[in-house]
N, CA, C and O of each residue as an XYZ file, in Angstrom:
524
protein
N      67.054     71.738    -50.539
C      66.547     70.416    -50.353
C      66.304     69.768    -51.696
O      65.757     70.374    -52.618
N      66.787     68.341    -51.793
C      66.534     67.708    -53.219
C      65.235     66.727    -52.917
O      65.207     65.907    -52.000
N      64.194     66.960    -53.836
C      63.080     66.118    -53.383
C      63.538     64.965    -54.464
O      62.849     63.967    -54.248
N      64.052     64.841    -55.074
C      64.009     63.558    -55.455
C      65.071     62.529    -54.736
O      64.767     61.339    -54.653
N      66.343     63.016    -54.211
C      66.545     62.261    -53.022
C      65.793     62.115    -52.011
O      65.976     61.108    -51.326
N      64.788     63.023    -51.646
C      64.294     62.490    -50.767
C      63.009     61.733    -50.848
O      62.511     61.217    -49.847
N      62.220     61.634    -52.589
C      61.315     60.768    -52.560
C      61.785     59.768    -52.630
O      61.018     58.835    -52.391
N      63.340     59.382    -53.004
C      64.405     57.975    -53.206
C      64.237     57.530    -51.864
O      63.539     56.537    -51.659
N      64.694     58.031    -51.080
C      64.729     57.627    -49.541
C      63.620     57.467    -48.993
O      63.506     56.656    -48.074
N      62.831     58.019    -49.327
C      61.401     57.364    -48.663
C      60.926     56.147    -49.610
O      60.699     55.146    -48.931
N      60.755     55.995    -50.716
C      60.740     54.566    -51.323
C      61.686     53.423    -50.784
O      61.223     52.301    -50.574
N      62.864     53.684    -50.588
C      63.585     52.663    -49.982
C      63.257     52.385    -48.677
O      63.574     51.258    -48.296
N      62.654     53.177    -47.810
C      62.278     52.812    -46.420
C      60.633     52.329    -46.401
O      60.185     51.885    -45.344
N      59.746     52.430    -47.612
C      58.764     51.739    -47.090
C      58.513     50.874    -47.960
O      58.330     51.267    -49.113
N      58.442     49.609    -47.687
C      57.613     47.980    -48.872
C      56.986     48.568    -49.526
O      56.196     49.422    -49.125
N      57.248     48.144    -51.158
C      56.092     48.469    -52.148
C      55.257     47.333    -51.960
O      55.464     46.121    -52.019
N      54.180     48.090    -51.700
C      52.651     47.121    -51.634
C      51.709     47.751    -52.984
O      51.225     48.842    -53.288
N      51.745     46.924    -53.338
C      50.388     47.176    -54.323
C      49.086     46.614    -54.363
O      48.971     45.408    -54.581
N      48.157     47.283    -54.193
C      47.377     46.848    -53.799
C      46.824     45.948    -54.871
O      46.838     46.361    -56.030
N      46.235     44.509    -54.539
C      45.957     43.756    -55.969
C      44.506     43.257    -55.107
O      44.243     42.976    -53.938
N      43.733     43.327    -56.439
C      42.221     43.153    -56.045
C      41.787     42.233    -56.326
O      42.058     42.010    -57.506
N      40.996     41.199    -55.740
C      40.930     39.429    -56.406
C      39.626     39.693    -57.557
O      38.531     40.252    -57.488
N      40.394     38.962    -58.643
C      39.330     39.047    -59.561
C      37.408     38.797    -59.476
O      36.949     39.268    -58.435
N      36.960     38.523    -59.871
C      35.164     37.969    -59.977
C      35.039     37.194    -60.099
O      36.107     36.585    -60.036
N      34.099     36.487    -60.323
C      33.827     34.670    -61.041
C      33.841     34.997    -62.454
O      34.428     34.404    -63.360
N      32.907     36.309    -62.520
C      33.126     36.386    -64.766
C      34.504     36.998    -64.843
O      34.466     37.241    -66.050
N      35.487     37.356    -64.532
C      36.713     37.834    -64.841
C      37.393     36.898    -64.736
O      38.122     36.768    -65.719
N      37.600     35.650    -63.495
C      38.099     34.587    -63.791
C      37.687     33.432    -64.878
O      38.393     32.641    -65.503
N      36.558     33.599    -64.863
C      35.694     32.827    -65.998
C      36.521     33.242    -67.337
O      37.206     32.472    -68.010
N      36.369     34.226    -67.508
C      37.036     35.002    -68.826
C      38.618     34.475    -68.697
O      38.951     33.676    -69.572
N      39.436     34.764    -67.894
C      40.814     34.729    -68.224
C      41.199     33.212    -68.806
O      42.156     33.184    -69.579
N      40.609     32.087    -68.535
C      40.942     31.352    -68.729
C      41.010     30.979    -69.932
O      40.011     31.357    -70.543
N      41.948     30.233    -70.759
C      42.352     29.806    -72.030
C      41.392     28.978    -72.633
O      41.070     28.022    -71.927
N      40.778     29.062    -73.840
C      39.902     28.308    -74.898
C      40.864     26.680    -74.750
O      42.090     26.570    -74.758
N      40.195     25.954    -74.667
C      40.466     24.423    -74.619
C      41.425     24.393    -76.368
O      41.143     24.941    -77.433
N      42.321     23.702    -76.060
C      43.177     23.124    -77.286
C      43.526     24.846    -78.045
O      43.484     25.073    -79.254
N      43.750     25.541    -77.312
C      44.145     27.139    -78.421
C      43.269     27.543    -79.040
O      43.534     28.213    -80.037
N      42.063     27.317    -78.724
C      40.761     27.534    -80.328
C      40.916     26.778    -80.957
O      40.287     27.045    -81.981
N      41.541     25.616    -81.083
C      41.469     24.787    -82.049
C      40.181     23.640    -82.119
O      39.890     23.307    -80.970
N      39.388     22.992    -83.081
C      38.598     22.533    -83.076
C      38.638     21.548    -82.784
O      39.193     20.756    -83.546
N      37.993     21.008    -81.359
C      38.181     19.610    -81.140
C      38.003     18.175    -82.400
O      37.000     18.051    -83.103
N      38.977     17.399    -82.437
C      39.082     16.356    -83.499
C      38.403     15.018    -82.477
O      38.723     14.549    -81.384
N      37.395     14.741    -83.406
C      36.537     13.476    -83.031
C      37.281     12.415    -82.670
O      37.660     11.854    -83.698
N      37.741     11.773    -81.533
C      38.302     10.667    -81.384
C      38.349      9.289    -82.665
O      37.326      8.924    -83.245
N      39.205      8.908    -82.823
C      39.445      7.688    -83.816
C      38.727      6.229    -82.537
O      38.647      6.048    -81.322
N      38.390      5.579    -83.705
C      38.011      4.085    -83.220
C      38.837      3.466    -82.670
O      38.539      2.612    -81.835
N      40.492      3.839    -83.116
C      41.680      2.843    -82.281
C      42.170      3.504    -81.277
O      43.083      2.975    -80.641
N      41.560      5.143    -80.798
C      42.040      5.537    -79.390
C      41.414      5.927    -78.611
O      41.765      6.602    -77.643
N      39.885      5.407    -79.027
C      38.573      5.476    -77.726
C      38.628      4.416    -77.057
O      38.701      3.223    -77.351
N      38.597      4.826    -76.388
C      38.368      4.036    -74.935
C      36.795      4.121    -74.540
O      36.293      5.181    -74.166
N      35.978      2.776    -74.667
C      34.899      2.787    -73.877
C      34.601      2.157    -72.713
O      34.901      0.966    -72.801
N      34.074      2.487    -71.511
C      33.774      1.686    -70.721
C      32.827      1.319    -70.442
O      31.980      1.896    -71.124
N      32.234      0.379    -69.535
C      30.925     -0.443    -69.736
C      29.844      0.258    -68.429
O      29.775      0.174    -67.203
N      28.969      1.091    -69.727
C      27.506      1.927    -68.103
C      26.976      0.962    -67.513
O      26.656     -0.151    -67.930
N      26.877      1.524    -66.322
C      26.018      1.067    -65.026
C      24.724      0.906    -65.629
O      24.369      1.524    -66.632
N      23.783     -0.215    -64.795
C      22.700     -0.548    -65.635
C      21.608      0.881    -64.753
O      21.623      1.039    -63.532
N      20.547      1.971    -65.975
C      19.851      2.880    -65.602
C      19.115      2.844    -64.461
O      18.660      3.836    -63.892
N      18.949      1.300    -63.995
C      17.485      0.760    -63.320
C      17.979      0.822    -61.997
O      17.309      0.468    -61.027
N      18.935      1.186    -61.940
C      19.822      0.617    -60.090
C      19.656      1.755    -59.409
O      19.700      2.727    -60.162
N      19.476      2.033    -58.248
C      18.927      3.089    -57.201
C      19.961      2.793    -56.488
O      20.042      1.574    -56.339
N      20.979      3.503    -55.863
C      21.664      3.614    -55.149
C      21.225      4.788    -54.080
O      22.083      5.249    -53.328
N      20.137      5.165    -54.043
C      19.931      6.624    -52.977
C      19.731      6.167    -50.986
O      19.575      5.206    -50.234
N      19.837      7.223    -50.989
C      19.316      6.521    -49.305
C      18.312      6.036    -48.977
O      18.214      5.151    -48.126
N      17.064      6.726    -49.834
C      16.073      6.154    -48.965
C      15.999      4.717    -49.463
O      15.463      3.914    -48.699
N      16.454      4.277    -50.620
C      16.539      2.840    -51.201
C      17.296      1.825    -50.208
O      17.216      0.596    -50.194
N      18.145      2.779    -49.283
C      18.628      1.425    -48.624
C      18.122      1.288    -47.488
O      18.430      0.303    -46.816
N      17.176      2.294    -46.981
C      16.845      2.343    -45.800
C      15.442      1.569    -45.997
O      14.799      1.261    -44.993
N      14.918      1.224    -47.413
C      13.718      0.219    -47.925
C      14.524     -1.052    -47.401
O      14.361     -1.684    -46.357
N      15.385     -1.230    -48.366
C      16.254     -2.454    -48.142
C      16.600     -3.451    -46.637
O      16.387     -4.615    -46.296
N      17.188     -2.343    -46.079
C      17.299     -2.591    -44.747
C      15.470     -3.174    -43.723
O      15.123     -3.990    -42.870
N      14.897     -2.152    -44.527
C      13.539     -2.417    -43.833
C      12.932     -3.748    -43.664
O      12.422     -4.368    -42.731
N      13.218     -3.999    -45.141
C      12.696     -5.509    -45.674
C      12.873     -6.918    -45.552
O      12.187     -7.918    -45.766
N      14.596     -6.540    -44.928
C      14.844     -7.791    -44.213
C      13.731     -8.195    -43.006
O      12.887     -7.569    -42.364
N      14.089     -9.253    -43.046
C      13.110    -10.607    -42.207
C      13.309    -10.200    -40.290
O      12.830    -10.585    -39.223
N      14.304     -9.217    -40.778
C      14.358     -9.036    -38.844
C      14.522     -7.264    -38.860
O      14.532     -6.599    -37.824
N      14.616     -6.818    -39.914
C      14.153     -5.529    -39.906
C      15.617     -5.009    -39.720
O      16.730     -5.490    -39.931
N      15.060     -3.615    -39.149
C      16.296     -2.497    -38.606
C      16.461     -1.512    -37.789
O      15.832     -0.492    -38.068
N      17.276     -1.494    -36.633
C      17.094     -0.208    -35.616
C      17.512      0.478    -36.321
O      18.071      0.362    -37.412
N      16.993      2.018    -35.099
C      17.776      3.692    -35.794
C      18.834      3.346    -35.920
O      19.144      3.358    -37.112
N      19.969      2.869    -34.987
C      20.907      2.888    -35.332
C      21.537      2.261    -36.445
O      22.517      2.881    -36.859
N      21.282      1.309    -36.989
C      21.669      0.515    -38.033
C      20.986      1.204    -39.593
O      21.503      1.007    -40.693
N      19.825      1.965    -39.370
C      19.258      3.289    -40.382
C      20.632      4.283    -40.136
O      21.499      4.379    -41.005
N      20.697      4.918    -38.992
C      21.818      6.074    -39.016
C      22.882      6.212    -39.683
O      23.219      7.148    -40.407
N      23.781      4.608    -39.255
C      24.995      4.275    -39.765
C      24.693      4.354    -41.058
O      25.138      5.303    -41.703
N      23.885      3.377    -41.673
C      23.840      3.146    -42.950
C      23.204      4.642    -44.137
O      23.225      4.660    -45.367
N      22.848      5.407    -43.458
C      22.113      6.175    -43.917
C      23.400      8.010    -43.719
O      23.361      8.950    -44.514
N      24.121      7.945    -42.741
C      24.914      9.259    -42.211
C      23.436     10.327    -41.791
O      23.500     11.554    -41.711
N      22.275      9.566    -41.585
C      21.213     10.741    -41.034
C      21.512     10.773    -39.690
O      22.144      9.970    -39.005
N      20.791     12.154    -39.312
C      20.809     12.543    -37.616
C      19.325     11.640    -37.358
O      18.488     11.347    -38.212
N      19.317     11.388    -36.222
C      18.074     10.440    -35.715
C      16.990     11.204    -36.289
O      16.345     10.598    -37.144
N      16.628     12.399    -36.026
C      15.281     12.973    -36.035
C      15.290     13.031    -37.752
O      14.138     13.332    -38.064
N      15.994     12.892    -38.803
C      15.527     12.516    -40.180
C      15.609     11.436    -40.245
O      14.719     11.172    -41.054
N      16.080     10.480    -39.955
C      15.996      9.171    -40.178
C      14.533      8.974    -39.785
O      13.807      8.585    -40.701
N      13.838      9.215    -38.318
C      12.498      9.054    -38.423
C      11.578      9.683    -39.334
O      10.516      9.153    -39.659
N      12.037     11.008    -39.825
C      11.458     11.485    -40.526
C      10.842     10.634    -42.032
O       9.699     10.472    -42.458
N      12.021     10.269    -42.481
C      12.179      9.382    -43.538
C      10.898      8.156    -43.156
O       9.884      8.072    -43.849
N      11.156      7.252    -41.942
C      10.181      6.407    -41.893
C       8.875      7.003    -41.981
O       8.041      6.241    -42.470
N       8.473      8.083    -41.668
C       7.295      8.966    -41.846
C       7.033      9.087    -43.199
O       5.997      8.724    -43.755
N       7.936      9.572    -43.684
C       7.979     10.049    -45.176
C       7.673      8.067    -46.161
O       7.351      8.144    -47.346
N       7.756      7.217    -45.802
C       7.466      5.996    -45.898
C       6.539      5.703    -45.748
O       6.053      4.941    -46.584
N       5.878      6.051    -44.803
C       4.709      5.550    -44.104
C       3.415      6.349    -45.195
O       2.677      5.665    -45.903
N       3.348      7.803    -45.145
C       3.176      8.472    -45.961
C       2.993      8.137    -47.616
O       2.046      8.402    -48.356
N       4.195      7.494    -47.885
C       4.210      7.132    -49.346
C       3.209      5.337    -49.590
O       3.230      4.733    -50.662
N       2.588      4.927    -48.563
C       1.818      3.645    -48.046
C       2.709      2.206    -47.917
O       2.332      1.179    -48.483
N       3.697      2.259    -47.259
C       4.414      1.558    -46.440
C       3.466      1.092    -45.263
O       2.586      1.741    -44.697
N       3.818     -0.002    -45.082
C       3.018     -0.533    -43.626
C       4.526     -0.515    -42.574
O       5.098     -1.594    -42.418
N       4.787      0.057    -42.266
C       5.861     -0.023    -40.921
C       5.743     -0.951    -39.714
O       4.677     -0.857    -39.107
N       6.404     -1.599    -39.371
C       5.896     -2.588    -37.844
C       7.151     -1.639    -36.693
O       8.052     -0.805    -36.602
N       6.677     -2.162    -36.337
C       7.853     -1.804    -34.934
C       7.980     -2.811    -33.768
O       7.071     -3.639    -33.824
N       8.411     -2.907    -33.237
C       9.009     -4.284    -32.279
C      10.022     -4.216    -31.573
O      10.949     -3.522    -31.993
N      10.121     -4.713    -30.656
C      11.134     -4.625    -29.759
C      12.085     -5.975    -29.904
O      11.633     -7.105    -29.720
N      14.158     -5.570    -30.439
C      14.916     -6.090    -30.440
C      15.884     -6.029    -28.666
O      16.673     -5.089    -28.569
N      15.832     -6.491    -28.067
C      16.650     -6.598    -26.014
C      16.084     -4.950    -26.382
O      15.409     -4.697    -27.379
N      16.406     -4.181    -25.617
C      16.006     -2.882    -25.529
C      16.203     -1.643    -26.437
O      16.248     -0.439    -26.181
N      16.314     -2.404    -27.670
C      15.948     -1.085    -28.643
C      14.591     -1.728    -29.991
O      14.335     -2.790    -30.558
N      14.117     -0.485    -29.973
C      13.093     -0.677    -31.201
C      13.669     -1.099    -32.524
O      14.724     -0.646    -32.970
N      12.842     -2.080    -33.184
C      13.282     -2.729    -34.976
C      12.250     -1.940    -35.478
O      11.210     -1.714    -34.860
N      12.501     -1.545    -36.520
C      11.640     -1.284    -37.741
C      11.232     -2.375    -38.841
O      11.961     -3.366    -38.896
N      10.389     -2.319    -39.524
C      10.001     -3.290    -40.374
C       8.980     -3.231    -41.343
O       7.827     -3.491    -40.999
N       9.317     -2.839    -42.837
C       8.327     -2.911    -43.640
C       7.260     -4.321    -43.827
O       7.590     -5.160    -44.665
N       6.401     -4.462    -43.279
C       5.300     -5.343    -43.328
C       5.018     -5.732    -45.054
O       4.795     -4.916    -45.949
N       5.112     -7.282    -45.179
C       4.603     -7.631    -46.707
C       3.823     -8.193    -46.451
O       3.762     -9.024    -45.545
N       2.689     -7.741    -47.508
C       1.344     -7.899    -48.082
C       1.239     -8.488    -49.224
O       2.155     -8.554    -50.044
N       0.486     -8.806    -49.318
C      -0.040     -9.687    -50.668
C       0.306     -8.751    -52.044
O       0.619     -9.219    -53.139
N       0.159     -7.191    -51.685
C       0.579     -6.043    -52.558
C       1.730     -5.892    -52.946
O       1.913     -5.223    -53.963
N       2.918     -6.513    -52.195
C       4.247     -6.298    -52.057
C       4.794     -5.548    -51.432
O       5.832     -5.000    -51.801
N       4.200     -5.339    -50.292
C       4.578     -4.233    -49.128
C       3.893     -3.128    -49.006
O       3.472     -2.755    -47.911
N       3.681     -2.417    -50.203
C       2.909     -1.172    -50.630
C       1.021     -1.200    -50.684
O       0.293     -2.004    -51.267
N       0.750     -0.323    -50.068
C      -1.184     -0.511    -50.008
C      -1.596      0.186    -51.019
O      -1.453      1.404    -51.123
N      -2.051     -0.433    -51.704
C      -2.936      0.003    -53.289
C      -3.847      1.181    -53.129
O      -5.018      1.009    -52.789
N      -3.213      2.715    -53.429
C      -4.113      3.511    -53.080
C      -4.170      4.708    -54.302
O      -4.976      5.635    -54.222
């Protein structure tokens, strides 16, 4: 018997699989190439920066800012018009008005045909109770 024909023949009849093991986060971390070859980043020149013009610091774009917003209008806002505007599930969206109320918001509530409005109440304070 020739075993090396016959380890030939058994290699040809079964798929080489090798088993390959997925790297780590620090092994992938590692493999990856140093930015520019190691080379030392060169300070941009004045004639090929590009600047663009920042957003002013003071602007609040968050949710609960619009769900103030919304409040403050003159006819207020249902859950639903909080929900939409907000992507909350009902039971945080009330939460939030809680969390308002809490922070000394005066809240109204009122009835729009058969659903409830919300409504931050203004005061002489500017909505907010001096506490």
């Amino acid at each position: 018997m020739n075993t090396t024909t016959d380890t030939a023949a058994t290699a040809a009849k079964a798929p080489a699989t090798v088993a390959t093991a997925k790297p780590n986060k620090a092994q992938r971390r590692m493999a990856r190439p140093a930015p520019n070859d190691g080379e030392a980043a060169a300070p941009p020149s004045a004639a090929t920066s590009t600047t663009r013009p920042r957003a002013p610091k003071h602007v609040t774009t968050s949710k609960t800012a619009a769900v103030i917003a919304l409040l403050k209008r003159e006819e207020g806002a249902t859950l639903a018009e909080l929900i939409a505007a907000t992507s909350w599930l009902p039971h945080t969206t009330r939460a939030a008005l809680t969390g308002l109320r809490k922070k000394g918001h005066t809240i109204e509530r009122s009835k729009r045909g058969e659903e409830t409005c919300y409504r931050i109440a203004l005061h002489a304070q500017g909505g907010v109770k001096a506490g």
